[in-house]
N, C-alpha and C positions, 0 to 999 in steps of 0.2 A: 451510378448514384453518387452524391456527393453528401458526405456525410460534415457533419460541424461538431467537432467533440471540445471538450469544456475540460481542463486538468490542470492541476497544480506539479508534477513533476513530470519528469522523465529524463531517460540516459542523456549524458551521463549525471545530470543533475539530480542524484536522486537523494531520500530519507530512509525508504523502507520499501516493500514490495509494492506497490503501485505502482512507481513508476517503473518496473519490471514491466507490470502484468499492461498497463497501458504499450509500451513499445510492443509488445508480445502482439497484443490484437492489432495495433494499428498499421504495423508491418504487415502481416497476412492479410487484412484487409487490403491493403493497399496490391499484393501481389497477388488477390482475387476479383482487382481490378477496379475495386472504387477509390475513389479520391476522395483522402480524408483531409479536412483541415484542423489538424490539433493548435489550441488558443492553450498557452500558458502564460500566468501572468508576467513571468520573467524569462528570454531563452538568451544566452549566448549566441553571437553572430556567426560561430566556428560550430553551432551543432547542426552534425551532418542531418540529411536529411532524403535518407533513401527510398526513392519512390511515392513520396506524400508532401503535406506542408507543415512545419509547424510553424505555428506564429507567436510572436512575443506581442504585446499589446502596444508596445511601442514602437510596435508596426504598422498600427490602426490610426487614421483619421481622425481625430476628436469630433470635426468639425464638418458637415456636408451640408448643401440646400436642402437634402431627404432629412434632414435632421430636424425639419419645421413641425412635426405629429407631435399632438401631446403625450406624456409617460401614462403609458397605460397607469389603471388603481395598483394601485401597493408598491410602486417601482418609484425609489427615486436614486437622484442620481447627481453627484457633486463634481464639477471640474478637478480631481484633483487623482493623486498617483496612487496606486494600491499595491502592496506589498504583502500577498502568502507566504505561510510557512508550515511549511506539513508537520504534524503529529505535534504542536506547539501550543503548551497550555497559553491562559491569555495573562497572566502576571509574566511568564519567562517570555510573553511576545513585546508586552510592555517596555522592559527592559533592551533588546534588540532593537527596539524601535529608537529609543532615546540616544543608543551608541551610534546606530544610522545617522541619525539626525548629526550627531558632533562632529561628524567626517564628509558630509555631503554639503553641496548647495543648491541653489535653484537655479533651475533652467533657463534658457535665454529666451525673450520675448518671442524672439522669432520661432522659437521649437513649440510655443500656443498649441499648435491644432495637432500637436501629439500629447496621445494617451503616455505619456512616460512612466514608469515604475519603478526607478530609478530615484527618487527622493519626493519630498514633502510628504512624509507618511503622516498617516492619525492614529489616534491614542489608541485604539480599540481595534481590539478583531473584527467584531463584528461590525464594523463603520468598512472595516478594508474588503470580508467578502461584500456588501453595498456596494462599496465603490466597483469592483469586477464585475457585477452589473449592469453597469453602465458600458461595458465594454462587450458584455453578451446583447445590450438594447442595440448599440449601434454598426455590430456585426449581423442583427435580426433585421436588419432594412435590403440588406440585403436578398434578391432572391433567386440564388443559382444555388444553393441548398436542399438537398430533399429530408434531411432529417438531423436532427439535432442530438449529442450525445452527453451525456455528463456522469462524473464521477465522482461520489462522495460531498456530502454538504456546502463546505466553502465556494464548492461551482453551483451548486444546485440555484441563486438567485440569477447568477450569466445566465443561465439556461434559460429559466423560467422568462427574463427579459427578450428573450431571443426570440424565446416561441409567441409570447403576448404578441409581439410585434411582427413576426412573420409569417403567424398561422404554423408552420410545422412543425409535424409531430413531434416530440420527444422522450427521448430512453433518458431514464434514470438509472446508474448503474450503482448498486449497492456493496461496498467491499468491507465499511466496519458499518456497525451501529454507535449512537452515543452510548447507550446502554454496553457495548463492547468493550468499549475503553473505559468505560466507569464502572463497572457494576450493577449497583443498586444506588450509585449517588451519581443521573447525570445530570449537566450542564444545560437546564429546562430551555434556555434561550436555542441552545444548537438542535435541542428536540425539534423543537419549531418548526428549524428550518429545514430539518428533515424530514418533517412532517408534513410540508408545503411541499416540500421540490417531489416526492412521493405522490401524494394528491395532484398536482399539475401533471407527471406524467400519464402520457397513452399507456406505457408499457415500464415495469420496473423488472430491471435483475439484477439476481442473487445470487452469489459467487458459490452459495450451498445451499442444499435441504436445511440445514441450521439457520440461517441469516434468513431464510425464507420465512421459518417457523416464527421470527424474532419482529418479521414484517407484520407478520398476521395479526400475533400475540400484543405487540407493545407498538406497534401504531394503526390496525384496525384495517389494513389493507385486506380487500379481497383475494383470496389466493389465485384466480384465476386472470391477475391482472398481473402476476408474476411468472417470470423464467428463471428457471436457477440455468447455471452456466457456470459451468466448475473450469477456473483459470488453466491452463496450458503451464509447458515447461517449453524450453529450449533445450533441446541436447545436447547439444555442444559446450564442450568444456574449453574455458578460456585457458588451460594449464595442463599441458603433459603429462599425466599421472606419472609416467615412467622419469620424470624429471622432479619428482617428490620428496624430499627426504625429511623422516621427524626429526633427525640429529638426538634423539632418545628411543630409548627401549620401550617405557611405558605403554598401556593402553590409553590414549585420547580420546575424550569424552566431554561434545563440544554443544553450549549452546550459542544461538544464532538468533539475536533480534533486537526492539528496541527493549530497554531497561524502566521498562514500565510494566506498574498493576495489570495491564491487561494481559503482559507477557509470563507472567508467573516467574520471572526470575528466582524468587526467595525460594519457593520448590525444590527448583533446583539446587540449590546451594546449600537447604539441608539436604536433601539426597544425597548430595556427595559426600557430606560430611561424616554421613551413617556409614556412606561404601569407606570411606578412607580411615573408618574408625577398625573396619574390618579387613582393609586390604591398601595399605598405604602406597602401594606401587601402581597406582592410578595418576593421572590426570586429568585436570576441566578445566577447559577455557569455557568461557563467557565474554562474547564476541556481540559489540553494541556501544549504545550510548542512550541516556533517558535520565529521567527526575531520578529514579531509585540505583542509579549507578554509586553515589557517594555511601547510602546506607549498605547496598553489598558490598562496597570495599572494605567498611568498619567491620560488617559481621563476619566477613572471610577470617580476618584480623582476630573479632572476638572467640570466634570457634578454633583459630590456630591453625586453617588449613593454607594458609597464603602461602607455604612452598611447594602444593601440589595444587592450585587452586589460580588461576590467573585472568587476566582482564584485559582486553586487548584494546576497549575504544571500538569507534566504527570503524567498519572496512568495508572494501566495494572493489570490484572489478579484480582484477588479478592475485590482489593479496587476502581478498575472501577464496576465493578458488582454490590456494594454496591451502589456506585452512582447512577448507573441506577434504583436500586432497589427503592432508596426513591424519585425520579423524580415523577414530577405529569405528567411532557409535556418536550418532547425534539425537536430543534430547528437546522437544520441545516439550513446555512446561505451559501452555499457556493457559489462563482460567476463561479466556470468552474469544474462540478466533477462529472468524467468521471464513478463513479459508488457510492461508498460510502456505507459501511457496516455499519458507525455507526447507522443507526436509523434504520436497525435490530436487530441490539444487544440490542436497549431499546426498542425493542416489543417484544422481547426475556423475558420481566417484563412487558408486559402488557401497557407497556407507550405509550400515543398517539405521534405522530409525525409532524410538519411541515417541508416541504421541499422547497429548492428551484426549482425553473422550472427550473433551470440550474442545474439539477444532472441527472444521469443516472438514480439513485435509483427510481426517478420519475414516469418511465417505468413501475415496478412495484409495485407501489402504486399509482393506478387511483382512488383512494377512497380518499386519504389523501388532506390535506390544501397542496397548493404549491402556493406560490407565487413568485415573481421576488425579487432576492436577495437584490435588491435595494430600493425597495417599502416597507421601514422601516413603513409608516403609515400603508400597511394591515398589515404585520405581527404584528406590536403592537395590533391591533382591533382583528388578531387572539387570539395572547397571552389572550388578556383582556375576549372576548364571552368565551373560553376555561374555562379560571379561573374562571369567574361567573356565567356557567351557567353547572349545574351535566348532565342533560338530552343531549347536547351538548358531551359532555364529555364523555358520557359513549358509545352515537354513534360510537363517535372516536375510543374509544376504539376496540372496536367488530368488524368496519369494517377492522379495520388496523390488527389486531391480526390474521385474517383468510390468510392474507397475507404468512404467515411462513410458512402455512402448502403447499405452492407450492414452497417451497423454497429449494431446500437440495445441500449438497457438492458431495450426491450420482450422484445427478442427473449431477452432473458439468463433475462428473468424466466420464458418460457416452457418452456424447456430447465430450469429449477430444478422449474417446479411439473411438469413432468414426473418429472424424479426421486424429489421429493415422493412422488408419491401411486403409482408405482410399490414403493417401499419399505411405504408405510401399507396398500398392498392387498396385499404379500405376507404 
């Protein structure tokens, strides 16, 4: 089966767990023997490529005799370069676009009948998923495809073009909502489109029983036209645990992700401040980058905890690994998260975990501390029983670690090509 999947990242190009959880399935898939072609709008020519295809769009054709059908209703479609950006509000895409623009030029007459993404951006997000589009219309003329796969809103109009034009089915894969990343204030334009790419799917899935309940509740889906499919881990550790050292005594106490409202950073950051009121031979890193990284560096500042309390930036690949590695406890804080790999990747080292009731991740981990993202007094009183108590501690341990071994990208791949060829035999 050849599947045609739609994504804005992946290794090592990545933002945040998606482009995890896409390499995750796309590899198994590929090693249970279907042929995926993963479409990103931008790949590097050096990204390997084991066992499947990924494509950069300026790799695509602009231009073919098949290109004479009119754009299906609601599809339209501009000659020009489109440039994603994951987890990217649209005032800070704005700006990114402008600095592009000062450093690039335009391409040569002759490179026409390439889709490049490489310069001549537009003003607007929503003009750039449009534009990718147009890249899903003229990759749907194609017909060696048996199904079509997409991820998260910014792909959901490629999709949608793909399938108007080639008749095949399509998965919609759900990993945040707008609602997710907003709250109660979201961006009614991206509703939309999530709204559409949702309704045009045969089949939608949901990375949890939460994101499921969120489908039903807040945009009116049928529940039986849903799959949850709880993301996979890798078990392999990019870092020697035995080659770890913290270079301090302290207990480490670490969060992991982006530095945004929908991560609950601020949570965290009074929690600590309660535990190191009470036991100042702790540490917390805060391991990220986001909108609200400036205001936790002031309030670390303003509460006085900046010499036990630190900020790393983003990390990826070995020097996240190493993080995890010297962590005693890791802490997700988050207020709306629709799944969340990070606190498998620190039981991937052994490290115990607290979670918020509000994650999907929750689902599977019935053993673990979960508290209410906002009930900063338990999570401090966890932090604190954790850190002074070994027996406590090593509970944590043992039950949360047995968690992995029900966990795989095999398994993820298996439940997709189920759905797969369920849809292609109907």
């Amino acid at each position: 089966m050849r599947v045609l999947m739609f994504g804005w990242e992946f290794p090592p190009l990545i933002s945040g767990g998606l482009g995890t959880a896409c390499y995750g399935m796309t590899k198994h898939l590929a090693e249970e023997g279907e042929e995926v072609i993963f479409v990103l709008p931008k790949a590097p020519e050096s990204l390997h490529r084991p066992g499947y295809q990924v494509l950069s769009a300026s790799e695509i054709p602009a231009h073919s005799e098949e290109d004479t059908h009119p754009l299906p209703p609601g599809v339209q479609v501009w000659a020009m370069n489109a440039a994603l950006i994951p987890y990217t509000q649209e005032h800070e895409y704005k700006t990114l676009i402008e600095q592009h623009q000062q450093s690039t030029t335009s391409k040569a007459d002759s490179e026409a009948s390439i889709i490049s993404l490489s310069g001549h951006y537009a003003h607007n997000l929503f003009e750039e998923v449009q534009r990718f589009a147009e890249i899903g219309w003229r990759l749907g003329v194609r017909p060696q495809y048996d199904i079509i796969h997409a991820h998260d809103w910014m792909t959901f109009p490629a999709a949608i073009a793909a399938k108007q034009r080639s008749g095949k089915p399509l998965v919609t894969h759900v990993h945040a909502t707008e609602f997710d990343r907003t709250g109660d204030h979201p961006n009614q334009a991206i509703v939309a489109i999530e709204q559409e790419g949702l309704t045009q799917a045969d089949r939608v899935i949901a990375v949890s029983h939460r994101t499921k309940h969120t489908l039903i509740e807040r945009y009116g889906l049928r529940e039986e036209k849903i799959d949850v499919v709880h993301n996979g881990i890798d078990p392999q550790c990019l870092v020697d645990p035995a080659t770890i050292h913290k270079g301090f005594r302290e207990k480490l106490v670490i969060f992991v992700g982006r530095i945004t409202l929908q991560k609950g950073p601020e949570y965290f950051l009074q929690a600590a401040a309660r535990v190191l009121s009470k036991d100042p031979q702790i540490r917390f890193v805060m391991c990220g980058a986001g909108d609200m990284l400036p205001r936790m560096i002031e309030q670390a500042a303003a509460l006085r905890i900046q010499h036990r309390f630190h900020f790393t930036g983003f990390l990826r690949g070995e020097a996240l690994d190493r993080l995890y590695g010297m962590a005693d406890l890791f802490v997700m804080s988050s207020v709306s998260e629709p799944f969340g790999l990070t606190p498998f990747e620190a039981l991937r080292y052994q490290v115990p975990v607290i979670v918020s009731k509000q994650t999907g991740a929750a689902e599977l981990l019935p053993t673990a501390i979960q508290v209410d993202f906002w009930d900063i007094h338990a999570m401090a009183q966890m932090i604190l029983e954790f850190c002074n108590d070994t027996d406590f501690a090593r509970s944590m341990r043992r039950d949360e670690v047995s968690t992995l071994q029900r966990m795989s990208w095999r398994e993820v791949a298996h439940k997709l090509q189920h759905i797969y060829r369920r849809l292609v035999l109907t």
